[in-house]
PQR file of N, CA, C, O and H, with PARSE charges and radii, in Angstrom:
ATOM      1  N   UNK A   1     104.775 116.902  53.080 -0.4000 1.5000
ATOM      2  CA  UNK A   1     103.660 117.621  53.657 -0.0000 2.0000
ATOM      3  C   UNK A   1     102.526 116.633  53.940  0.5500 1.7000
ATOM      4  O   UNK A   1     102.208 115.801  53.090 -0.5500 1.4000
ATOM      5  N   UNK A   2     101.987 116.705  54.980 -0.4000 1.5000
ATOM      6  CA  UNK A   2     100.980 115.785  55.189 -0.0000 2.0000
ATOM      7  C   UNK A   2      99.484 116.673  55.387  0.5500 1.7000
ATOM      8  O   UNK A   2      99.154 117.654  56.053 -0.5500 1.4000
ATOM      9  H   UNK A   2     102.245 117.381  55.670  0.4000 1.0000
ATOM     10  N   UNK A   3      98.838 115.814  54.489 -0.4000 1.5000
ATOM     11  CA  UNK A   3      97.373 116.547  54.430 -0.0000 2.0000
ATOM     12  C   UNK A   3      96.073 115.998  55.891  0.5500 1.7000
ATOM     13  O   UNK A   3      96.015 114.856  56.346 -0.5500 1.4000
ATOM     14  H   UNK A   3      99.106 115.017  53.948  0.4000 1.0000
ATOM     15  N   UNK A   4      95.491 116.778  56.186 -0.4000 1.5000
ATOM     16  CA  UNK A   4      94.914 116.475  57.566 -0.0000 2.0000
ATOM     17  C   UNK A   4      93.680 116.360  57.442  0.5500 1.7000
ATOM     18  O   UNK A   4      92.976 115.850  58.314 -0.5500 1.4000
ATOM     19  H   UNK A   4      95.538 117.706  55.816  0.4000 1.0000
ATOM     20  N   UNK A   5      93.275 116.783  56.420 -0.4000 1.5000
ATOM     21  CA  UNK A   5      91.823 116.708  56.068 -0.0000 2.0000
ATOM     22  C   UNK A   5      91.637 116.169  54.481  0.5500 1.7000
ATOM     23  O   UNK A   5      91.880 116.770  53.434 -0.5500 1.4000
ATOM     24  H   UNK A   5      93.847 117.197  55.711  0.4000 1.0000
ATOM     25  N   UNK A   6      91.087 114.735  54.709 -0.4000 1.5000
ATOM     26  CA  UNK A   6      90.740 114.060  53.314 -0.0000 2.0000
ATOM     27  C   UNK A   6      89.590 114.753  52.976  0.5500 1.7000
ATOM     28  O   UNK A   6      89.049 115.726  53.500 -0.5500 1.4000
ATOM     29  H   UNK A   6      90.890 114.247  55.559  0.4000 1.0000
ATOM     30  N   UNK A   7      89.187 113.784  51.577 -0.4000 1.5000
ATOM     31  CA  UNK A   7      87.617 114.328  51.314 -0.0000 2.0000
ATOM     32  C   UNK A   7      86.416 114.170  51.845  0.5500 1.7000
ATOM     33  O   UNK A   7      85.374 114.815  51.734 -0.5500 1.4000
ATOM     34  H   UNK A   7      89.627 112.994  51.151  0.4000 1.0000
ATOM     35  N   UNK A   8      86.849 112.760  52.725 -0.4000 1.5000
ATOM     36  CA  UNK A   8      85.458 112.523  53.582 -0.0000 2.0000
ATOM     37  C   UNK A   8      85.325 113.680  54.855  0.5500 1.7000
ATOM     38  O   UNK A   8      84.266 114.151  55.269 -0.5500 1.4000
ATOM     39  H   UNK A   8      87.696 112.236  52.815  0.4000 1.0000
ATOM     40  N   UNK A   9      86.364 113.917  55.227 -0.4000 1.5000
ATOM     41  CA  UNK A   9      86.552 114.757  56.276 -0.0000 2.0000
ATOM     42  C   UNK A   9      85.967 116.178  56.111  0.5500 1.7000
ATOM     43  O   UNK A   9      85.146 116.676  56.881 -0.5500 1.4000
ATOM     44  H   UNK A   9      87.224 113.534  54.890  0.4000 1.0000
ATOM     45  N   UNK A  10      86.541 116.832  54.901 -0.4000 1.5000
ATOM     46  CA  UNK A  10      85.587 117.746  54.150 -0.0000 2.0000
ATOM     47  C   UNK A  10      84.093 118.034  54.376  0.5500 1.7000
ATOM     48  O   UNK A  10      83.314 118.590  55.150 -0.5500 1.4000
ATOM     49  H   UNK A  10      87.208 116.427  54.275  0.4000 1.0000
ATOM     50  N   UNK A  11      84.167 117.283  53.169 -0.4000 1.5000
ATOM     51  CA  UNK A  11      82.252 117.050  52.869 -0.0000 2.0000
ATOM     52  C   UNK A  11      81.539 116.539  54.076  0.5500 1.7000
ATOM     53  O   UNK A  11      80.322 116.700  53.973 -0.5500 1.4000
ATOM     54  H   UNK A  11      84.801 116.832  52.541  0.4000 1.0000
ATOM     55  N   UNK A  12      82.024 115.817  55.499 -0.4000 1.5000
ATOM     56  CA  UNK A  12      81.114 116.360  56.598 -0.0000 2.0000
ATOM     57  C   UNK A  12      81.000 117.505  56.684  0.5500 1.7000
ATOM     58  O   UNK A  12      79.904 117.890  56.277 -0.5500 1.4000
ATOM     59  H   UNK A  12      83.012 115.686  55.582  0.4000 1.0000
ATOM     60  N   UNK A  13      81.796 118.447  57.122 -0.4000 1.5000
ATOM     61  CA  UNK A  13      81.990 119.384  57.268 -0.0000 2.0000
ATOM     62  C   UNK A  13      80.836 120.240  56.363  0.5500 1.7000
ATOM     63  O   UNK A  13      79.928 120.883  56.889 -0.5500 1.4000
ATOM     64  H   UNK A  13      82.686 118.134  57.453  0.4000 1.0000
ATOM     65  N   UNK A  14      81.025 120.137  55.066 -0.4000 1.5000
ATOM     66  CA  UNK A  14      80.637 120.857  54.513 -0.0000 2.0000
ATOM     67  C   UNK A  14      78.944 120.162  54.349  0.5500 1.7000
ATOM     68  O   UNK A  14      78.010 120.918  54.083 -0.5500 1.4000
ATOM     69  H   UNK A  14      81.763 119.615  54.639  0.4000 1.0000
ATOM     70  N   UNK A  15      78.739 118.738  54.536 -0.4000 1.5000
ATOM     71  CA  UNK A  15      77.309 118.328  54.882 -0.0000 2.0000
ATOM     72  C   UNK A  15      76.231 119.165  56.190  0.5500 1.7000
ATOM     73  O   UNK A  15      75.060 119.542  56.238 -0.5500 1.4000
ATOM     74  H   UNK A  15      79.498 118.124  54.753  0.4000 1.0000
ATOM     75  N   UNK A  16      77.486 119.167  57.182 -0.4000 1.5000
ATOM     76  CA  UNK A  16      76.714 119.535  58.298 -0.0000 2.0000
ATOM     77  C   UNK A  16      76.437 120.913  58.268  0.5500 1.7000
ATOM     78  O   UNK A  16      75.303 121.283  58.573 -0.5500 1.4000
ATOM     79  H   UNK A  16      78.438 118.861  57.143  0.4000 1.0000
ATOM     80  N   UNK A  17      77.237 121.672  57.972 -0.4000 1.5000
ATOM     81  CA  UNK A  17      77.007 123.152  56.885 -0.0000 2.0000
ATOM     82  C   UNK A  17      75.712 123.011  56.418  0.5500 1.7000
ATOM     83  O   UNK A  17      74.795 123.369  57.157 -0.5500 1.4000
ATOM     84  H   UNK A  17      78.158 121.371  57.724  0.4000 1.0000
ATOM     85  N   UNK A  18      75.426 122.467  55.118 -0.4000 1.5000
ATOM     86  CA  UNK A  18      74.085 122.483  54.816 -0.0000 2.0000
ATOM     87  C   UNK A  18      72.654 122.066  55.148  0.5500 1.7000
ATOM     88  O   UNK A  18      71.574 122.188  54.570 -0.5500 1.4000
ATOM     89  H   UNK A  18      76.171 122.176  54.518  0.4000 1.0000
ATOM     90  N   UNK A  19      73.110 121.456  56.450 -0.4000 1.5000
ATOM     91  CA  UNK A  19      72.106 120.601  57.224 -0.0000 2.0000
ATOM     92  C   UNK A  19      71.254 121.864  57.869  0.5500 1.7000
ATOM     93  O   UNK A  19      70.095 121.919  58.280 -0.5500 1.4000
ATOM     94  H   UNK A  19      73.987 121.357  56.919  0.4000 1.0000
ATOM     95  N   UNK A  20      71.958 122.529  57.816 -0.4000 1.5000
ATOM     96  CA  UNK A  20      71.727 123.336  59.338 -0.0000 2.0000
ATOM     97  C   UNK A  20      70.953 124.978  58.353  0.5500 1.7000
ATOM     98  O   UNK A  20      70.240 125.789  58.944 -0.5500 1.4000
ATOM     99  H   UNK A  20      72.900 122.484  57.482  0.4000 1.0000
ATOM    100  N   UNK A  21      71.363 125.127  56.695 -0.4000 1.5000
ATOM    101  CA  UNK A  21      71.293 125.822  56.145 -0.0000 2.0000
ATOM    102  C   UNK A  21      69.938 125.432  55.010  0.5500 1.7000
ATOM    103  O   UNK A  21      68.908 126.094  54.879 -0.5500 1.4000
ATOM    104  H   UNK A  21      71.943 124.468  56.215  0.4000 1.0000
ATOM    105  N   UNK A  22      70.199 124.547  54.495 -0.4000 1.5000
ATOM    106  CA  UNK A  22      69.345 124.405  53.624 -0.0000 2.0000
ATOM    107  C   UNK A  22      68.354 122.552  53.809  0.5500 1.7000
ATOM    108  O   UNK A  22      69.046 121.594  54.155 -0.5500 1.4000
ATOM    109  H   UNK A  22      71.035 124.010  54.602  0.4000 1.0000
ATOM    110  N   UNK A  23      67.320 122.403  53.627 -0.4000 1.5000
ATOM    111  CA  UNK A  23      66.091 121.656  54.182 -0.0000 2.0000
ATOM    112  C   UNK A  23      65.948 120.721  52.667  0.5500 1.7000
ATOM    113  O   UNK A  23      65.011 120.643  51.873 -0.5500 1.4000
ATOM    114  H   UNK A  23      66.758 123.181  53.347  0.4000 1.0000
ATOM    115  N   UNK A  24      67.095 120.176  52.674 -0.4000 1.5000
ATOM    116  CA  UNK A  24      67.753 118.643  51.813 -0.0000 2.0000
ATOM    117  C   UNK A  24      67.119 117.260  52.636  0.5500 1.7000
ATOM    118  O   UNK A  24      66.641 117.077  53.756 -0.5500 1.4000
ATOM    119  H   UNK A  24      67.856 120.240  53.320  0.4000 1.0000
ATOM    120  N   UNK A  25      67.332 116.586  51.694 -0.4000 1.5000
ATOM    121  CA  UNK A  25      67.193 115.082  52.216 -0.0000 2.0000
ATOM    122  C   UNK A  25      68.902 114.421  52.518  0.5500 1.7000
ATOM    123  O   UNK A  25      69.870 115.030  52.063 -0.5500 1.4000
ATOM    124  H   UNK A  25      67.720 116.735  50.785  0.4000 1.0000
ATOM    125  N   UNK A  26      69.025 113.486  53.105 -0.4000 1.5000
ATOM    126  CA  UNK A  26      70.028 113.013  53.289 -0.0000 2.0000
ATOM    127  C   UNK A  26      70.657 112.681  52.154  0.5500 1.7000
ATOM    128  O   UNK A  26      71.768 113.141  51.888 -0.5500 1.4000
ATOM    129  H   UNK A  26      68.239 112.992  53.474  0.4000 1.0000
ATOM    130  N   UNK A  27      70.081 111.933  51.445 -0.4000 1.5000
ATOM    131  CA  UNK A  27      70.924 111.678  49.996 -0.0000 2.0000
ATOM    132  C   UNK A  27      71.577 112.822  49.398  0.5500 1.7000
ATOM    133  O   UNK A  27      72.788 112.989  49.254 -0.5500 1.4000
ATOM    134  H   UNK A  27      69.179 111.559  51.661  0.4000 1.0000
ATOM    135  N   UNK A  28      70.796 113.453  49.126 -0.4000 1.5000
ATOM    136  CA  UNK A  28      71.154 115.077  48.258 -0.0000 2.0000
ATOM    137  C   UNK A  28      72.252 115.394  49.871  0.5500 1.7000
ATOM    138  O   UNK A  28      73.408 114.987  49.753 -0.5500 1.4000
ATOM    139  H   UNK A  28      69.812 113.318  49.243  0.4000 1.0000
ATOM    140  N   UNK A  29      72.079 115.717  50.530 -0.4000 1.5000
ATOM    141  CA  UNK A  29      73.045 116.522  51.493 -0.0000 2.0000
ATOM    142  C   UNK A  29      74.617 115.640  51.283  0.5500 1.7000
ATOM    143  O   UNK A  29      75.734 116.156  51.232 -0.5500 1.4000
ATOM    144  H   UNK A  29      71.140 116.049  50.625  0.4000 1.0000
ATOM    145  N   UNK A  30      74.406 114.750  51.224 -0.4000 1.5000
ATOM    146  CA  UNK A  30      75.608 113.299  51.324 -0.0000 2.0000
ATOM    147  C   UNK A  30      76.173 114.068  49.955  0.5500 1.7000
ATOM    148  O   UNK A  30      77.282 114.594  50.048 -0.5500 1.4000
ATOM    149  H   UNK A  30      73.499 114.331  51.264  0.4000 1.0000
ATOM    150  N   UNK A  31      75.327 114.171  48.458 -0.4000 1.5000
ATOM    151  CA  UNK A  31      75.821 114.086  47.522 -0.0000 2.0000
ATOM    152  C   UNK A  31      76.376 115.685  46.859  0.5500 1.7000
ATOM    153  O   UNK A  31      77.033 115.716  45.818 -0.5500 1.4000
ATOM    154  H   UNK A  31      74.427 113.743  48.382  0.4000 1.0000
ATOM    155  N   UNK A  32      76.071 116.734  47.490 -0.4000 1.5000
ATOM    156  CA  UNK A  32      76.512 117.709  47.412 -0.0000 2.0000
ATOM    157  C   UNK A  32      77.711 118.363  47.929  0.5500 1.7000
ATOM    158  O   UNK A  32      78.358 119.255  47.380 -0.5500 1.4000
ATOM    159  H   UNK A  32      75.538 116.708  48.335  0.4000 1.0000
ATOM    160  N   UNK A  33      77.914 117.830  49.008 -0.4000 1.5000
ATOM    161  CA  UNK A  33      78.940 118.276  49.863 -0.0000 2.0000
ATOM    162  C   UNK A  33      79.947 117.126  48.938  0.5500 1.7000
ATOM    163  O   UNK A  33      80.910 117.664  48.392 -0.5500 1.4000
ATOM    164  H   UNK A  33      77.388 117.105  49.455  0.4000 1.0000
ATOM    165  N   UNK A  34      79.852 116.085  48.789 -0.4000 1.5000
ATOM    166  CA  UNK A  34      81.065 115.303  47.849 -0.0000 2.0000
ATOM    167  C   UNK A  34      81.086 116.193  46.548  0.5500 1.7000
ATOM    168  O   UNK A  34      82.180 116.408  46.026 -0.5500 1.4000
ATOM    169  H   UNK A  34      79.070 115.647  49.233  0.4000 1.0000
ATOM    170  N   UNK A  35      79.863 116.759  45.957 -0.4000 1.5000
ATOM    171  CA  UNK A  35      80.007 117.582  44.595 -0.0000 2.0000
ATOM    172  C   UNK A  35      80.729 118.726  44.916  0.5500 1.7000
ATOM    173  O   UNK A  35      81.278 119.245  43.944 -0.5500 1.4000
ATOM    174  H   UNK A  35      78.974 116.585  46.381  0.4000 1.0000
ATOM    175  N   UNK A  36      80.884 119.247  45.930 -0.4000 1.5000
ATOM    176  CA  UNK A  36      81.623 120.688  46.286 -0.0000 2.0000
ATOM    177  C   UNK A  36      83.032 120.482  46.634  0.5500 1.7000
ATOM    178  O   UNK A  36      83.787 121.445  46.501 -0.5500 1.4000
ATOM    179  H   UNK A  36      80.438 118.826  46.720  0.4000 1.0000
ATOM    180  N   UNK A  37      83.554 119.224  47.114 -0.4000 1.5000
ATOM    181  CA  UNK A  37      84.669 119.123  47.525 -0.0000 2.0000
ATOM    182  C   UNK A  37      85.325 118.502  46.157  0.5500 1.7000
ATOM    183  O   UNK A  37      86.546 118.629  46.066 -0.5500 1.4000
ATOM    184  H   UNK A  37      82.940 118.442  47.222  0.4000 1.0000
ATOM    185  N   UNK A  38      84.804 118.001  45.341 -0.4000 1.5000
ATOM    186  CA  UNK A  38      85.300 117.390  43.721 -0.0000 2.0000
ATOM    187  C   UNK A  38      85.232 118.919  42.492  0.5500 1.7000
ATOM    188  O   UNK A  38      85.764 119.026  41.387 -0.5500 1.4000
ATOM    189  H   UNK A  38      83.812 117.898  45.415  0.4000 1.0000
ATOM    190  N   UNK A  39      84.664 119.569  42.993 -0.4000 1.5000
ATOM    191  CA  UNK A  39      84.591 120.745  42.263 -0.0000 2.0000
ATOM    192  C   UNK A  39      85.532 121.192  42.663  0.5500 1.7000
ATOM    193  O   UNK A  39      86.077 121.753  41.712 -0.5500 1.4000
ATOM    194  H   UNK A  39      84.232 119.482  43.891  0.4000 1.0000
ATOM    195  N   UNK A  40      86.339 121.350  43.891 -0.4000 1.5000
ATOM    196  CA  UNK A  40      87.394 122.276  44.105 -0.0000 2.0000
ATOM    197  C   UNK A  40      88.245 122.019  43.496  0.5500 1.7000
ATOM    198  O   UNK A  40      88.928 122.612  42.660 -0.5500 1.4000
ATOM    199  H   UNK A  40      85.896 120.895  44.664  0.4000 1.0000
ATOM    200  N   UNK A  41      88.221 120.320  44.257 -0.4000 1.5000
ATOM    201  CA  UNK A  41      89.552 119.477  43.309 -0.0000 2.0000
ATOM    202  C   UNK A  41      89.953 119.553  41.776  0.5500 1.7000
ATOM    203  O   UNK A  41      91.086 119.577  41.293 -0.5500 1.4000
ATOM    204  H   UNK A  41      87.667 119.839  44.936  0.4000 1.0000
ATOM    205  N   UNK A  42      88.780 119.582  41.171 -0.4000 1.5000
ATOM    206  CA  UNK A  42      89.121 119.609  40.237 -0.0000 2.0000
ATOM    207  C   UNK A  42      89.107 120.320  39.166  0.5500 1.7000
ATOM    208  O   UNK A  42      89.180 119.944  37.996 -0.5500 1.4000
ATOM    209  H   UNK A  42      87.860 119.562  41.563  0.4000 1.0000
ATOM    210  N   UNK A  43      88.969 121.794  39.772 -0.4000 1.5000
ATOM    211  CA  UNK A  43      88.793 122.872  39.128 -0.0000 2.0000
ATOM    212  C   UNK A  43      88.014 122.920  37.641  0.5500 1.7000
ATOM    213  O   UNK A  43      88.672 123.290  36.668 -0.5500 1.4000
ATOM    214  H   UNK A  43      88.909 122.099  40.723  0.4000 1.0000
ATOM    215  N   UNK A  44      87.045 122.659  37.527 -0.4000 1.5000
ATOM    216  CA  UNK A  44      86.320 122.314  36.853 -0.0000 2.0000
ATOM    217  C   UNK A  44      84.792 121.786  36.943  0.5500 1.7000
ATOM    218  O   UNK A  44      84.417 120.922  37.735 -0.5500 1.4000
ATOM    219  H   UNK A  44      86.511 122.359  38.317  0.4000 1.0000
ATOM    220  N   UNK A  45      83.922 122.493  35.938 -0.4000 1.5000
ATOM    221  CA  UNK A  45      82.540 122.564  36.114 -0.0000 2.0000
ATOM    222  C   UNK A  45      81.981 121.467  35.798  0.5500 1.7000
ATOM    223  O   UNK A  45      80.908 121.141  36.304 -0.5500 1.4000
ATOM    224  H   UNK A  45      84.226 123.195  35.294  0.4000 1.0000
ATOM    225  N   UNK A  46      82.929 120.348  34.471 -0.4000 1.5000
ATOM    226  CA  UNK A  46      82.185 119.447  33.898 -0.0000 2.0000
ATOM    227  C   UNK A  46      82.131 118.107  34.598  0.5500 1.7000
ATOM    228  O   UNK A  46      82.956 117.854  35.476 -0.5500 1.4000
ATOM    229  H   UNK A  46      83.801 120.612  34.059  0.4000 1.0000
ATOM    230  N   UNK A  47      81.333 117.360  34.299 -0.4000 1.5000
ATOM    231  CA  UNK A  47      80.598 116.272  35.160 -0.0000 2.0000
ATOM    232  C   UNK A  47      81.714 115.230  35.135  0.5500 1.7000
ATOM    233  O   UNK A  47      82.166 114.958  36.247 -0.5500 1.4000
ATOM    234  H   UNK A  47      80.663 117.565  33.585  0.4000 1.0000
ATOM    235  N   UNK A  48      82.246 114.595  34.098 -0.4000 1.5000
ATOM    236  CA  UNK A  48      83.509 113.795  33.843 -0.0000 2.0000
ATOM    237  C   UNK A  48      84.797 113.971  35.127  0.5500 1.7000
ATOM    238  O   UNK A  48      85.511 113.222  35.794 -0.5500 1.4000
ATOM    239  H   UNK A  48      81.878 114.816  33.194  0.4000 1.0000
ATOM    240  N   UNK A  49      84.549 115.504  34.964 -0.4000 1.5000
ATOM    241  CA  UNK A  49      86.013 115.704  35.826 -0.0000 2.0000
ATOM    242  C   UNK A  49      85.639 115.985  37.313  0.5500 1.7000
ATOM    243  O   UNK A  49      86.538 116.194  38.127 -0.5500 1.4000
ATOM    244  H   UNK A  49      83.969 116.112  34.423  0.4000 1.0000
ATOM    245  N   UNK A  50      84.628 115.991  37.597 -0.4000 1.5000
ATOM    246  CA  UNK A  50      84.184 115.878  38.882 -0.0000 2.0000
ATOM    247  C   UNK A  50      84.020 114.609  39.319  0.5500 1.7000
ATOM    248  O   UNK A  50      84.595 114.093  40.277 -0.5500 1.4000
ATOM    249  H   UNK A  50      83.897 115.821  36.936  0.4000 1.0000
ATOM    250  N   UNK A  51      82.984 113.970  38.381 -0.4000 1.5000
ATOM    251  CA  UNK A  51      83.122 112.330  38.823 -0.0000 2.0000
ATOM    252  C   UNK A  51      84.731 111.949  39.028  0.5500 1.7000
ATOM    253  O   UNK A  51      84.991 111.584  40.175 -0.5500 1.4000
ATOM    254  H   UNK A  51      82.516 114.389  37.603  0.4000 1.0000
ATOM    255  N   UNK A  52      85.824 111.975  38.120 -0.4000 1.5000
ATOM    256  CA  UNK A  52      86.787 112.119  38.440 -0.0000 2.0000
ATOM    257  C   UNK A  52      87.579 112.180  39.699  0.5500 1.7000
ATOM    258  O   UNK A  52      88.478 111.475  40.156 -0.5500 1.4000
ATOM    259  H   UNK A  52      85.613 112.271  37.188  0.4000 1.0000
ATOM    260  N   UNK A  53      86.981 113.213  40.101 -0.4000 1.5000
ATOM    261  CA  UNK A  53      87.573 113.161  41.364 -0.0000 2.0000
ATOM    262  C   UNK A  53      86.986 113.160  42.427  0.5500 1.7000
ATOM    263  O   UNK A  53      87.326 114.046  43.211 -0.5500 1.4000
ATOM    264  H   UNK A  53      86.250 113.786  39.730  0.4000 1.0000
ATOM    265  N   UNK A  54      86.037 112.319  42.816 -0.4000 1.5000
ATOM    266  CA  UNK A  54      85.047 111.702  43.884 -0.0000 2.0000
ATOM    267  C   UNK A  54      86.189 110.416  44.185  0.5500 1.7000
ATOM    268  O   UNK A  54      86.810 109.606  43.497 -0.5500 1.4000
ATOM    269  H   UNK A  54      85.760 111.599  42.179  0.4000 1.0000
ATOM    270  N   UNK A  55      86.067 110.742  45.575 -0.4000 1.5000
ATOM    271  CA  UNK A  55      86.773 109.445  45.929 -0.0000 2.0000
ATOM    272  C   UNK A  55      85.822 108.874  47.284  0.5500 1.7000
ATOM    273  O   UNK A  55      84.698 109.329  47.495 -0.5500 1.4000
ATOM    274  H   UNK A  55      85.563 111.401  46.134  0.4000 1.0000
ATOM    275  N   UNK A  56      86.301 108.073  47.942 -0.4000 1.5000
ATOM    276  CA  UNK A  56      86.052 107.094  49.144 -0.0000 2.0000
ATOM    277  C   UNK A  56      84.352 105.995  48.327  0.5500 1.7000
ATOM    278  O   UNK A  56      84.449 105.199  47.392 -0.5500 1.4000
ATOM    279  H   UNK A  56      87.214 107.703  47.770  0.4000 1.0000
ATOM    280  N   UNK A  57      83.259 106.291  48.948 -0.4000 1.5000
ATOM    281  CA  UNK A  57      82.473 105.633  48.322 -0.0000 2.0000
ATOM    282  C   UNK A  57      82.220 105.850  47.055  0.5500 1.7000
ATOM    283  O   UNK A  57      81.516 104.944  46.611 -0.5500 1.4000
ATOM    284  H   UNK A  57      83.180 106.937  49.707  0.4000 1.0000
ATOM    285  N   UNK A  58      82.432 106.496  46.424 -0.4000 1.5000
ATOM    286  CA  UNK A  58      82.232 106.724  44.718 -0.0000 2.0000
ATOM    287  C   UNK A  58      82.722 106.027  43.905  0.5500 1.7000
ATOM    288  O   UNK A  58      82.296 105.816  42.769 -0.5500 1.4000
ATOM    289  H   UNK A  58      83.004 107.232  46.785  0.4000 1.0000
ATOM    290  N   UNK A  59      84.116 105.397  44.641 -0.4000 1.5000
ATOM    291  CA  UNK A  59      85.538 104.850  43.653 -0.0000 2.0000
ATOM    292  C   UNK A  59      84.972 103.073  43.355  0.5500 1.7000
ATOM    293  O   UNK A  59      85.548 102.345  42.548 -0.5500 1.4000
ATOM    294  H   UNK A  59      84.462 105.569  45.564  0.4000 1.0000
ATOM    295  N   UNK A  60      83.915 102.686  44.081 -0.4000 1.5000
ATOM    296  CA  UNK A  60      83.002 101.854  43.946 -0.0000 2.0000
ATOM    297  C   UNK A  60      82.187 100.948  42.684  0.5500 1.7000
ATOM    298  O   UNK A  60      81.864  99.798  42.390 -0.5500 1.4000
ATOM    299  H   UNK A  60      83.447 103.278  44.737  0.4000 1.0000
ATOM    300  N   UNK A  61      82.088 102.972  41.973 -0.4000 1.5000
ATOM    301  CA  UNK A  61      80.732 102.783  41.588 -0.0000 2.0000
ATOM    302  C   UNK A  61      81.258 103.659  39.691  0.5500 1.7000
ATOM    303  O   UNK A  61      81.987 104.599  39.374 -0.5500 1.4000
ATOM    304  H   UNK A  61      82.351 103.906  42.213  0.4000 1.0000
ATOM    305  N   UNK A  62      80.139 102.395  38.701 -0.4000 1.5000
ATOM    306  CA  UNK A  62      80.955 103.150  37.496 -0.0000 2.0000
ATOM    307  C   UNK A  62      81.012 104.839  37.298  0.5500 1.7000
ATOM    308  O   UNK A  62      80.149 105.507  37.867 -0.5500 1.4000
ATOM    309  H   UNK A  62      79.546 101.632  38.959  0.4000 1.0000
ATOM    310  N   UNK A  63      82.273 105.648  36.303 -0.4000 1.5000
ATOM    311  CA  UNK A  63      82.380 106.724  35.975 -0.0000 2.0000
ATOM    312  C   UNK A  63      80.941 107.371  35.632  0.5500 1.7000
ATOM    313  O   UNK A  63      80.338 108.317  36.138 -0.5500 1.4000
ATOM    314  H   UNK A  63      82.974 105.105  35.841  0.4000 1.0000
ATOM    315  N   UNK A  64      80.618 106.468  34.547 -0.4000 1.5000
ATOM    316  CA  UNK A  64      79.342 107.164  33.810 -0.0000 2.0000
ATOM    317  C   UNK A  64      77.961 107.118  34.988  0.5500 1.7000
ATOM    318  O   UNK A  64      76.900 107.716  34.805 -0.5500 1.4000
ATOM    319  H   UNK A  64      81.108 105.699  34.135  0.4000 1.0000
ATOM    320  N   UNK A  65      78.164 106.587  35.739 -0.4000 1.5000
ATOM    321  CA  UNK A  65      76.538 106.234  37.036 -0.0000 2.0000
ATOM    322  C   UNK A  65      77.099 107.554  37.640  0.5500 1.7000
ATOM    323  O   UNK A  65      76.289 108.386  38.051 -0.5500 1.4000
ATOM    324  H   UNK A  65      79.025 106.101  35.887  0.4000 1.0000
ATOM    325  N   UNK A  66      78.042 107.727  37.697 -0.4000 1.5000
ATOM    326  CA  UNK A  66      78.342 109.446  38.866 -0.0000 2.0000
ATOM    327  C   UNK A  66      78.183 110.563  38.146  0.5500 1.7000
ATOM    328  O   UNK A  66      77.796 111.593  38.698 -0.5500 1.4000
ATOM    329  H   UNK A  66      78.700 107.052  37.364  0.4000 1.0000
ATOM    330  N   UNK A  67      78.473 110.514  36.743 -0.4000 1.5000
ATOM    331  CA  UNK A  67      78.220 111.838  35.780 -0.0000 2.0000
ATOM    332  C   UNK A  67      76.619 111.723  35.962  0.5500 1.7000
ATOM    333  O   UNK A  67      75.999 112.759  36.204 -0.5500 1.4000
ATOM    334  H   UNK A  67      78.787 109.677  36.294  0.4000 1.0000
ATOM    335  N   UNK A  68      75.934 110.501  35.854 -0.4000 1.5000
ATOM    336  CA  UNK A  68      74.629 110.228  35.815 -0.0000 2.0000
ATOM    337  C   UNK A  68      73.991 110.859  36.910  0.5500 1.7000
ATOM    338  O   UNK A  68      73.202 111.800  36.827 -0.5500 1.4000
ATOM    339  H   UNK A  68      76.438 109.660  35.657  0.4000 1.0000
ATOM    340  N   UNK A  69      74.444 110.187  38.128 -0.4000 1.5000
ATOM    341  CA  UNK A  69      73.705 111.304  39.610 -0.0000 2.0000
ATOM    342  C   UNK A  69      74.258 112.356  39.753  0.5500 1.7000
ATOM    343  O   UNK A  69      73.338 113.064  40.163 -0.5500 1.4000
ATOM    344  H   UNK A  69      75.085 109.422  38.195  0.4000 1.0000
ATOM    345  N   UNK A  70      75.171 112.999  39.701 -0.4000 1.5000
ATOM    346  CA  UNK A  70      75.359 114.742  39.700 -0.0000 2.0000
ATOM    347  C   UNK A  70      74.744 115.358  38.472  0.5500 1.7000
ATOM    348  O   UNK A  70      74.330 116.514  38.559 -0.5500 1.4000
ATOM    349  H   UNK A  70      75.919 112.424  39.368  0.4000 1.0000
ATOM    350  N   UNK A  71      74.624 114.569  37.108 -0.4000 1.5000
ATOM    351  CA  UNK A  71      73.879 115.631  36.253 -0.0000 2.0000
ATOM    352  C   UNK A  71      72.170 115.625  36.754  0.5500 1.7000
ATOM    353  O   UNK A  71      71.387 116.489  36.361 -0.5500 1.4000
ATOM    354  H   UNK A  71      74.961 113.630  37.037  0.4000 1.0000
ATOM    355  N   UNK A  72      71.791 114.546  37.639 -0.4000 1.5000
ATOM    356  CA  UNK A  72      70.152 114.643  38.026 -0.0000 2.0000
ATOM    357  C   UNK A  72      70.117 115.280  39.070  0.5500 1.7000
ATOM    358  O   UNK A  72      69.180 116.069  39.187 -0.5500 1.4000
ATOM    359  H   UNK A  72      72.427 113.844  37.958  0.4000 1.0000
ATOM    360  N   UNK A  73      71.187 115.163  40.277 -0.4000 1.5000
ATOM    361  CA  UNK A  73      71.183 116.251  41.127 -0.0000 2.0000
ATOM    362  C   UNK A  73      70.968 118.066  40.444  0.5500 1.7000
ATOM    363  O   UNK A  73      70.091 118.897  40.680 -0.5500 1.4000
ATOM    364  H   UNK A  73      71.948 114.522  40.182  0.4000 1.0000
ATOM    365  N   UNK A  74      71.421 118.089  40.115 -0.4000 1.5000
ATOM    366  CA  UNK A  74      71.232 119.540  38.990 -0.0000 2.0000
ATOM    367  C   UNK A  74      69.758 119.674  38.258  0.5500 1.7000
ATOM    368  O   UNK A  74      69.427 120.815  37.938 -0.5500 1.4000
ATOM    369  H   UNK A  74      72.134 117.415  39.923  0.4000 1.0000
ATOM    370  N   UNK A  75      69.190 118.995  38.078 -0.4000 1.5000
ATOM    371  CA  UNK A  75      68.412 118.823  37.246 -0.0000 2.0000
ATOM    372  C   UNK A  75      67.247 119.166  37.755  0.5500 1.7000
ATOM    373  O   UNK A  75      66.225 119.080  37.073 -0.5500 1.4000
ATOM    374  H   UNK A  75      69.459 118.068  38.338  0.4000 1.0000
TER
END
């Protein structure tokens, strides 16, 4: 089975969604739409398993710095 839509592909999607909906800054818009598409993935609320499953620019950057910006995004 071949998948047609990665996660970056997504979270435009779901960026430009909120662009148009809610009056974000770019950062936050960038970082939500990756938090919504890692939430699906990973069926799960907690920060570990979301960082988890952030991929393309995230896979970059340490585990604990991504639990770090999605728990301040929330915050």
């Amino acid at each position: 089975m071949k998948a047609y839509y990665n996660q970056e592909k997504i979270a435009s999607s779901f960026r430009n969604f909120f662009k148009k909906v809610l009056n974000l800054s770019k950062p936050h818009l960038y970082l939500i739409s990756y938090i919504i598409t890692a939430l699906i993935s990973s069926e799960s609320v907690v920060t570990s398993d979301i960082a988890r499953e952030l991929k393309d620019d995230f896979s970059l950057v340490f585990h604990e710095s991504v639990q770090r910006r999605i728990r301040r995004f929330f915050a």
